[in-house]
KETORDREN-538241 format. One record per atom (N, C-alpha, C, O): x, y, z; residue in three letters. Coordinates in pm, whole numbers, padded with zeros to 5 digits, always signed. Atoms other than C-alpha are relative to their C-alpha. Layout:
% KETORDREN-538241
XYZala ...
This chain:
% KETORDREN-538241
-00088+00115-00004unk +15821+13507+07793unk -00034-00082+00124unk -00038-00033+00237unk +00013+00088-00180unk +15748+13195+08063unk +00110-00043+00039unk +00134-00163+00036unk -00140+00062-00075unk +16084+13178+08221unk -00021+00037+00119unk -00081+00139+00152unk +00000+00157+00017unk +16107+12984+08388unk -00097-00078+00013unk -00087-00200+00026unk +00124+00033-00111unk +15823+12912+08511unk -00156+00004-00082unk -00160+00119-00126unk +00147-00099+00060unk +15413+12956+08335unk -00008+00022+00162unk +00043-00035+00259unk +00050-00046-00094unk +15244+13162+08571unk -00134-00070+00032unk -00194-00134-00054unk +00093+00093-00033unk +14975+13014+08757unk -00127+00075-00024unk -00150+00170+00050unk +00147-00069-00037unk +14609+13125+08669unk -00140-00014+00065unk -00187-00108+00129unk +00017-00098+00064unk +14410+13298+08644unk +00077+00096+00020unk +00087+00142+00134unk -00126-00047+00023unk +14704+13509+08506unk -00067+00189+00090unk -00175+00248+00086unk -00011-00137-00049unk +14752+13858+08698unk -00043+00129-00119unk +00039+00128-00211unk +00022-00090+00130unk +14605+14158+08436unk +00108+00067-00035unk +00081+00183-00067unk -00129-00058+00029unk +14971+14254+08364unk +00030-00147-00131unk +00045-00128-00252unk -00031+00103+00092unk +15032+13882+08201unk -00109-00016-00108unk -00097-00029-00230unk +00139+00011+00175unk +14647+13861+08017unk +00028+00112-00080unk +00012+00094-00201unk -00022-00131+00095unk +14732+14207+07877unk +00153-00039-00074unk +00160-00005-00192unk -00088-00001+00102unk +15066+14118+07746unk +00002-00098-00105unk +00044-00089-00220unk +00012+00102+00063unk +14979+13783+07662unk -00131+00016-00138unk -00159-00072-00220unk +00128-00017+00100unk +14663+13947+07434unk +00065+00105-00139unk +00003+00125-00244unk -00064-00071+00053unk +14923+14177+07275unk +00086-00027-00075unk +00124+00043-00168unk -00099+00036+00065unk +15173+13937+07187unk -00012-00035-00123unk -00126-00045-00168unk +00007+00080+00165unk +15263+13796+06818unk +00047-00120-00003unk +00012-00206-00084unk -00030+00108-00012unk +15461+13550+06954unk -00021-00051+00148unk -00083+00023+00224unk +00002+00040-00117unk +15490+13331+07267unk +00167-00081+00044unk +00194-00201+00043unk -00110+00056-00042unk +15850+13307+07389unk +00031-00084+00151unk +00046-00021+00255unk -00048+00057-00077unk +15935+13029+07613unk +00062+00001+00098unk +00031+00081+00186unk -00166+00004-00052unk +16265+12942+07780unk +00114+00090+00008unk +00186+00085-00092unk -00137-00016+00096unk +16558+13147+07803unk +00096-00077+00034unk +00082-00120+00148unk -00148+00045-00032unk +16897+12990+07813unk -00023-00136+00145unk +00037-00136+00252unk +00033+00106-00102unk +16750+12659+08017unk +00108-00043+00045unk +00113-00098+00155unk -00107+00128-00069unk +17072+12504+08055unk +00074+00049+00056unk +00172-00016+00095unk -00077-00060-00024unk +17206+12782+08172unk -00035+00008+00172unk -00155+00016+00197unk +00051+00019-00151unk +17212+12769+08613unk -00012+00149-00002unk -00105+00171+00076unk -00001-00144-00063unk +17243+13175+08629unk -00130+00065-00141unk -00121+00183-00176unk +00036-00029+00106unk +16998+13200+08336unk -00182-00068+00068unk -00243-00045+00172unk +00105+00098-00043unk +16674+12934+08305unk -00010-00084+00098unk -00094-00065+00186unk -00086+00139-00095unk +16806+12641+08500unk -00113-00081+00000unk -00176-00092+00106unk +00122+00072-00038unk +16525+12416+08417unk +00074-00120-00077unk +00145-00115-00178unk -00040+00126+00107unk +16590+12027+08338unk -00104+00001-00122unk -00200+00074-00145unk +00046-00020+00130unk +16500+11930+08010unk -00138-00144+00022unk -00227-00160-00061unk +00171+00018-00052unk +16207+11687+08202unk -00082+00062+00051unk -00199+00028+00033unk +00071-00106-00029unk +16082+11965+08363unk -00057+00091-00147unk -00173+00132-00155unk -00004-00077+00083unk +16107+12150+08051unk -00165-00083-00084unk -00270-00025-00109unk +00083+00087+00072unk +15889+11851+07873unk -00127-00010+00069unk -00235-00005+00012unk +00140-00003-00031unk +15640+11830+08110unk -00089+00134+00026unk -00201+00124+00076unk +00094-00120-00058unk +15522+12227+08149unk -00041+00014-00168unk -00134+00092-00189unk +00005-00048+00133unk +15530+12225+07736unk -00173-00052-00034unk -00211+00030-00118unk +00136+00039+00006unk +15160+12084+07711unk -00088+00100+00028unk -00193+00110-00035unk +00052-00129-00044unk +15065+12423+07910unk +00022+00120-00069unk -00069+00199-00095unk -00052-00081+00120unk +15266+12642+07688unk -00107-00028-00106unk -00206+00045-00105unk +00110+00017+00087unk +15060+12482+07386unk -00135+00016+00012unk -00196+00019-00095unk +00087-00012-00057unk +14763+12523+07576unk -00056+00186+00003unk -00163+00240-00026unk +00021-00168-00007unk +14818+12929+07635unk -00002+00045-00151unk -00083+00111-00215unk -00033-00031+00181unk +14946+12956+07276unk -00098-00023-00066unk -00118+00068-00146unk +00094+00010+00073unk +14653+12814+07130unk -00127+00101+00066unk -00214+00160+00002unk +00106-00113-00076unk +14431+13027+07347unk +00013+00119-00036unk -00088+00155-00097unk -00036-00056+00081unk +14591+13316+07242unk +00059+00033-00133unk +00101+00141-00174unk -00010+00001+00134unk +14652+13203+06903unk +00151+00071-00033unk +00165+00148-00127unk -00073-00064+00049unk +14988+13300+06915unk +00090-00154-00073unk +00049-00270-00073unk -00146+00100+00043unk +15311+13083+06762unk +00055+00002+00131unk +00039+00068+00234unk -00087+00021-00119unk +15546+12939+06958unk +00121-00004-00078unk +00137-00037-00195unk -00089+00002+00023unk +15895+12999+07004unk +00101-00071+00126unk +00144-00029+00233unk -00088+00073-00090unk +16099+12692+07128unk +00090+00070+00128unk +00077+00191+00145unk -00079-00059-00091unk +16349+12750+07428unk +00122+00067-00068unk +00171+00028-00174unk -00111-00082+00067unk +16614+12975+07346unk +00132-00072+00102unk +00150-00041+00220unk -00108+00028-00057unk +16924+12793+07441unk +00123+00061-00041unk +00104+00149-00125unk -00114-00020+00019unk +17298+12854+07415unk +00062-00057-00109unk +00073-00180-00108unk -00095+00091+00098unk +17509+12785+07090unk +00151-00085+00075unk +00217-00182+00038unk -00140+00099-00054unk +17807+12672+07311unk -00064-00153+00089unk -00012-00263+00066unk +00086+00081-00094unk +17549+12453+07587unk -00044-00043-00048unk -00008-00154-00084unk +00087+00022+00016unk +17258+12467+07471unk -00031-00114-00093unk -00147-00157-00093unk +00057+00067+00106unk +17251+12238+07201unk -00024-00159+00082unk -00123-00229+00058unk -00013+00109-00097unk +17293+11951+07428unk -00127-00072+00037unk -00193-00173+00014unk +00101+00039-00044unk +17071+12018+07623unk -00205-00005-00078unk -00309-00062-00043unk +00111+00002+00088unk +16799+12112+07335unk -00064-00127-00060unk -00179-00168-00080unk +00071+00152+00040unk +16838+11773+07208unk -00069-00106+00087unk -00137-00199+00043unk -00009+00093-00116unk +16803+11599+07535unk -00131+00046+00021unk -00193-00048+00072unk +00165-00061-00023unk +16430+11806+07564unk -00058-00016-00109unk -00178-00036-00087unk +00050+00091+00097unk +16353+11697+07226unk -00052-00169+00025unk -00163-00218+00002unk +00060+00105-00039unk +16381+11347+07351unk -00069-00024+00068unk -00154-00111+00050unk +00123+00018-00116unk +16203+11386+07655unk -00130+00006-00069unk -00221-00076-00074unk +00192+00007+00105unk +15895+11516+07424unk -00030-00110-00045unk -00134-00167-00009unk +00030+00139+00055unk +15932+11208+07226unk -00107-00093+00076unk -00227-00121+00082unk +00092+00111-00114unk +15916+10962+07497unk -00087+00051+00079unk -00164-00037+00117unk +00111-00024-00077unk +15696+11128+07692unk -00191-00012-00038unk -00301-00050+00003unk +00164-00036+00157unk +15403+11209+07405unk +00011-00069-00099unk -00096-00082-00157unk +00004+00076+00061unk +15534+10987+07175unk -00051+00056-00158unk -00109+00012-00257unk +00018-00075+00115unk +15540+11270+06960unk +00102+00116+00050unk +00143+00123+00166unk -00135-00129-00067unk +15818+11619+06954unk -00109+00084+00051unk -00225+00097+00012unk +00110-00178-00037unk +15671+11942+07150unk +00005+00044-00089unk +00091+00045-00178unk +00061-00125+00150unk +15502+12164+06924unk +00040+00115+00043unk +00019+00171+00151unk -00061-00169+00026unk +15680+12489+06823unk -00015+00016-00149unk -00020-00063-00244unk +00008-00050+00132unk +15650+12711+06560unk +00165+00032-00038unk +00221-00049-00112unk -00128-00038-00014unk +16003+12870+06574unk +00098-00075+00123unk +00075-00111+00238unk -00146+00018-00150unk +16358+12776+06764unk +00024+00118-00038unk -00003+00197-00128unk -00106-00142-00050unk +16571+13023+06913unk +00112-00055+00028unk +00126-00170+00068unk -00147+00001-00053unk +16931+13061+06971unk +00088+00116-00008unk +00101+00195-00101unk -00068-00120-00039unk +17153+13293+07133unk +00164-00072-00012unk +00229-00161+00043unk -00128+00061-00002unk +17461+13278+07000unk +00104+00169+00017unk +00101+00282-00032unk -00020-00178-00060unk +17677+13537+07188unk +00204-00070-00100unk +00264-00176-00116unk -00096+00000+00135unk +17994+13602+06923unk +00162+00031+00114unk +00129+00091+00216unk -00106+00032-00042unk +18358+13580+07074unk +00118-00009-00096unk +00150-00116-00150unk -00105+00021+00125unk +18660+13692+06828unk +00075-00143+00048unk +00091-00199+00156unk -00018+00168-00038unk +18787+13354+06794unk -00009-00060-00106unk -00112-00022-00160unk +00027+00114+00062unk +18823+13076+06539unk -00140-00027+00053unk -00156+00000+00173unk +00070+00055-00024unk +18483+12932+06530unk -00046-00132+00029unk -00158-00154+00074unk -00033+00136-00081unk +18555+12573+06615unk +00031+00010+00117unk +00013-00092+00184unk +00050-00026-00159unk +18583+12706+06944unk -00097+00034+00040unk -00079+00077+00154unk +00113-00080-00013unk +18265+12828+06965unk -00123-00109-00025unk -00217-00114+00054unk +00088+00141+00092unk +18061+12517+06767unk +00023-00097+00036unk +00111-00149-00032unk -00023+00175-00012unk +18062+12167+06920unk +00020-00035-00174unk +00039-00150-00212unk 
């Protein structure tokens, strides 16, 4: 997973070995979260070019940032747009993620 951060290479033989192992290539976790990812969603837009970059190198898929169902969606859309305008195209992912942590509760509390 590159949270938050890709690592800078040439990757340490702990990251080329997991990264040669993987099936997928998980991202982000919980970006919008400050005790979690805490990355803005321009930050987020501009390291995603490097992500696609490793991913295609290792031929794996990608799996968008894993944000928050209560937060996250927010801010997911708001890093969608940044891709836009930035590339003038969306970041490339194969899969999204979302962590949606469950809370007995009516679910209109839970769901923007």
């Amino acid at each position: 997973m590159l949270h938050p951060y890709i690592p800078s290479e040439p990757f340490d033989e702990e990251t080329e070995d997991n990264l040669q192992k993987a099936k997928y290539l998980l991202t982000l976790n919980e970006p919008e979260k400050k005790m979690s990812g805490n990355i803005t969603v321009i930050d987020a837009a501009i390291m995603w070019p490097e992500v696609v970059e490793i991913a295609n190198y290792y031929n794996l898929p990608i799996v968008g940032p894993c944000s928050t169902s209560r937060n996250g969606h927010k801010w997911y859309m708001d890093w969608l747009s940044n891709c836009t305008e930035m590339y003038d195209e969306p970041c490339e992912f194969d899969y999204t993620c979302l962590h949606f942590y469950y809370y007995p509760g009516p679910c209109e509390d839970i769901i923007p």
